[in-house]
C-alpha positions as CSV (number, residue, x, y, z in Angstrom):
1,X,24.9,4.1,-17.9
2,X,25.5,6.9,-15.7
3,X,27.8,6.4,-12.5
4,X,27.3,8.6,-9.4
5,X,29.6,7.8,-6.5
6,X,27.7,9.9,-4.0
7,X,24.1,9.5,-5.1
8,X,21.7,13.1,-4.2
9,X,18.0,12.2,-3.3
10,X,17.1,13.1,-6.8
11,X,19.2,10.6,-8.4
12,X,19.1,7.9,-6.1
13,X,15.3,8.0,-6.4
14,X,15.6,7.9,-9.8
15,X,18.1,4.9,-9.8
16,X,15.5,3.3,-7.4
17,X,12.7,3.7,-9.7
18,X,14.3,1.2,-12.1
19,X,13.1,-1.8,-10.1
20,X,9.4,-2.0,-10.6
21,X,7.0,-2.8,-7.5
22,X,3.8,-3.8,-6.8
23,X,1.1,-1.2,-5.3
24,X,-0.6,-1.8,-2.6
25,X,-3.4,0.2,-0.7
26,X,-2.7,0.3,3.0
27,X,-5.8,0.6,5.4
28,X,-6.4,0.6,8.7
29,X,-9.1,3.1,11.2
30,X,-8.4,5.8,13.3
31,X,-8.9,6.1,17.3
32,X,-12.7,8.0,16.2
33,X,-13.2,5.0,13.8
34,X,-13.1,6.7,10.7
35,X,-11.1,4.3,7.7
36,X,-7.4,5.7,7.0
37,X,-5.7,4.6,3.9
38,X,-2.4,5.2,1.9
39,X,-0.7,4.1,-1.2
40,X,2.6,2.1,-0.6
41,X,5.3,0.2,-3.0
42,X,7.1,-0.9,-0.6
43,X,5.3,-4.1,0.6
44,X,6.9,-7.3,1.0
45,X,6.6,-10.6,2.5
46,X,9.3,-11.1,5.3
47,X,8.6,-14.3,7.3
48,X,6.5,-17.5,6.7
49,X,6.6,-18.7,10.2
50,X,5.4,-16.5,11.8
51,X,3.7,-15.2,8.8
52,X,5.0,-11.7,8.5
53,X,4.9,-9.0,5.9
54,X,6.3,-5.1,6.3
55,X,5.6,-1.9,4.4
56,X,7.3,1.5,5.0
57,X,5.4,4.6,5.8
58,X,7.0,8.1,5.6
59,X,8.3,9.4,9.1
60,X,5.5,11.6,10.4
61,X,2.7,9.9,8.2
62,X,-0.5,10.1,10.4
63,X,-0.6,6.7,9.9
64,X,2.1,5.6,12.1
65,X,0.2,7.7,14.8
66,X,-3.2,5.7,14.4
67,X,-1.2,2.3,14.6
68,X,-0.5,3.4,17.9
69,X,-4.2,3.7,19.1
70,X,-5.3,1.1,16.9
71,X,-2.1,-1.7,15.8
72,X,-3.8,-3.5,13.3
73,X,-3.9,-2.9,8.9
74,X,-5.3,-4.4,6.3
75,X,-2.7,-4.8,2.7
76,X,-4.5,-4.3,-0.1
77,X,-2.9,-5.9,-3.3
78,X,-4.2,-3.6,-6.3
79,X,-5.1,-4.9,-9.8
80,X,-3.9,-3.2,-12.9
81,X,-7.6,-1.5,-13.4
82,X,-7.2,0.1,-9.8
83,X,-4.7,2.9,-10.5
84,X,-6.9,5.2,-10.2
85,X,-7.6,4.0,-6.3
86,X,-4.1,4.1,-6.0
87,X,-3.3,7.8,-6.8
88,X,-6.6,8.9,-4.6
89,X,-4.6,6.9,-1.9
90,X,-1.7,8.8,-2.5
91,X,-3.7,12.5,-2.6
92,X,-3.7,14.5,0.2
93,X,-7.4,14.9,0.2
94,X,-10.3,14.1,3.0
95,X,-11.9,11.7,1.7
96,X,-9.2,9.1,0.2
97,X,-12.3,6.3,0.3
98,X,-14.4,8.2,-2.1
99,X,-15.6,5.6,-4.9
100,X,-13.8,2.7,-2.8
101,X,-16.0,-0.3,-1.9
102,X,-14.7,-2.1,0.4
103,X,-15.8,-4.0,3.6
104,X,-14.6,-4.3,7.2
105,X,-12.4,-6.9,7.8
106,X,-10.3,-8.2,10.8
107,X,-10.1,-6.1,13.6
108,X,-12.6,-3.8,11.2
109,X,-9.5,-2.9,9.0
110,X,-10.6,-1.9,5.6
111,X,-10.9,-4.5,3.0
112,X,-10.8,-3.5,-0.6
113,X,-13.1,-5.3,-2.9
114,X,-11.6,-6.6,-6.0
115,X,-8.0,-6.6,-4.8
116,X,-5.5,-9.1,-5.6
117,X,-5.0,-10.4,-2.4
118,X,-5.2,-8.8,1.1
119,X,-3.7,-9.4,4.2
120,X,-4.9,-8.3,7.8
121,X,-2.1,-8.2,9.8
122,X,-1.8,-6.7,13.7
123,X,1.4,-4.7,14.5
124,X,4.3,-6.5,15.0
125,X,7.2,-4.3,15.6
126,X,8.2,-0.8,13.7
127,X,11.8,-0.1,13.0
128,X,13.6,3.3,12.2
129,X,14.6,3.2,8.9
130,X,16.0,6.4,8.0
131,X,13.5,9.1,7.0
132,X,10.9,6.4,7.0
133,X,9.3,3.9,9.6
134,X,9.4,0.2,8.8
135,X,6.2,-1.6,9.8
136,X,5.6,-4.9,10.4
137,X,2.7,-6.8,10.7
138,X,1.9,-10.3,11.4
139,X,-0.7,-11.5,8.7
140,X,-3.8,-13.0,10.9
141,X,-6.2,-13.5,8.1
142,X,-5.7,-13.2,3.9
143,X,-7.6,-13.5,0.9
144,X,-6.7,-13.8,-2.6
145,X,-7.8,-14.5,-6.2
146,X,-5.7,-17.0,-8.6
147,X,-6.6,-14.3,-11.6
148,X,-5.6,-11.1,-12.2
149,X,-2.6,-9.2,-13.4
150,X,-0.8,-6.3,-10.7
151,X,-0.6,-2.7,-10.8
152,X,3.0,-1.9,-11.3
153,X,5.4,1.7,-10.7
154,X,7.9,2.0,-12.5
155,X,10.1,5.3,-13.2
156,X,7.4,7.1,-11.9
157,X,4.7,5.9,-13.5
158,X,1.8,3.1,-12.8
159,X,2.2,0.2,-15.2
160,X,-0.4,-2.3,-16.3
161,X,1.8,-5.1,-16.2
162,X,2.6,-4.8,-19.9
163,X,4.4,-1.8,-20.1
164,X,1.8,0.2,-21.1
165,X,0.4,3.1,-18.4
166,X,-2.4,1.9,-16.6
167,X,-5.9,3.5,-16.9
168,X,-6.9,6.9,-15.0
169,X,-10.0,6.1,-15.0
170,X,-12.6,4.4,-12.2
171,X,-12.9,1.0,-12.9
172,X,-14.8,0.5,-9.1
173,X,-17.5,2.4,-7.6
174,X,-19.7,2.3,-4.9
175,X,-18.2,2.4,-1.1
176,X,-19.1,1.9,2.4
């Protein structure tokens, strides 16, 4: 085990990747309407009363510019088949939706079909948190399936949930 007593980016990040999370697709529209979406592992659940969940989105993310216009997101909870959706969500590409079907939700967020559970949330509050913003929404409306095993990231990698990498490939087509 290695001891560093002023961790660098590089190996904090790599200490941080030992603690595997879930992936979730983050969606939302812009102030022209058109769907935004991003990949994020840093969901959680913070309150139950008031029912409150947070993600954290990249200082500068365009994101945090359309929650301004438009304060309300939809979680997306993705399935180990879906790590595929998650790496388009993570591109820097125009259209991150492409192959995504989905329907609009609450407040006409995104909802991605087949996900593990989703939560439509308006804006709560966002916090500085460093070189990141911490967002947090209160959830107005979920959905969920009692089936299913989670995408993972672990070390850098997706995970199916057994250890094994998860598939490239599209296991969802279609769109809207």
């Amino acid at each position: 085990m290695a001891t560093v007593e002023s961790p660098d980016p590089i190996t904090l990040r790599r200490a941080l990747g030992s603690f595997a999370t879930g992936i979730a697709v983050v969606t939302g529209r812009r102030p022209d309407g058109e769907p935004f979406g991003l990949t994020a592992s840093s969901f959680q659940s913070l309150s139950l009363d008031p029912p409150l969940v947070l993600y954290n989105a990249q200082k500068g993310a365009a994101s945090l510019a359309f929650l301004a216009e438009r304060p309300a997101f939809c979680v997306n909870i993705l399935r180990r088949d879906q790590a595929w959706m998650a790496r388009q969500f993570a591109e820097h590409r125009p259209d991150r939706f492409a192959g995504v079907a989905w329907e609009a939700g609450w407040s006409d967020c995104p909802v991605v079909e087949g996900a593990l559970a989703t939560f439509e949330c308006r804006l709560w509050a966002n916090y500085d948190g460093g070189d990141h913003v911490i967002v947090i929404g209160e959830v107005m409306r979920q959905r969920f399936v009692e089936v299913g095993d989670p995408l993972l990231y672990f070390r850098g990698s997706f995970m199916d949930g057994s250890g094994r990498d998860a598939p490239a490939q599209r296991q969802c087509t279609g769109g809207s």
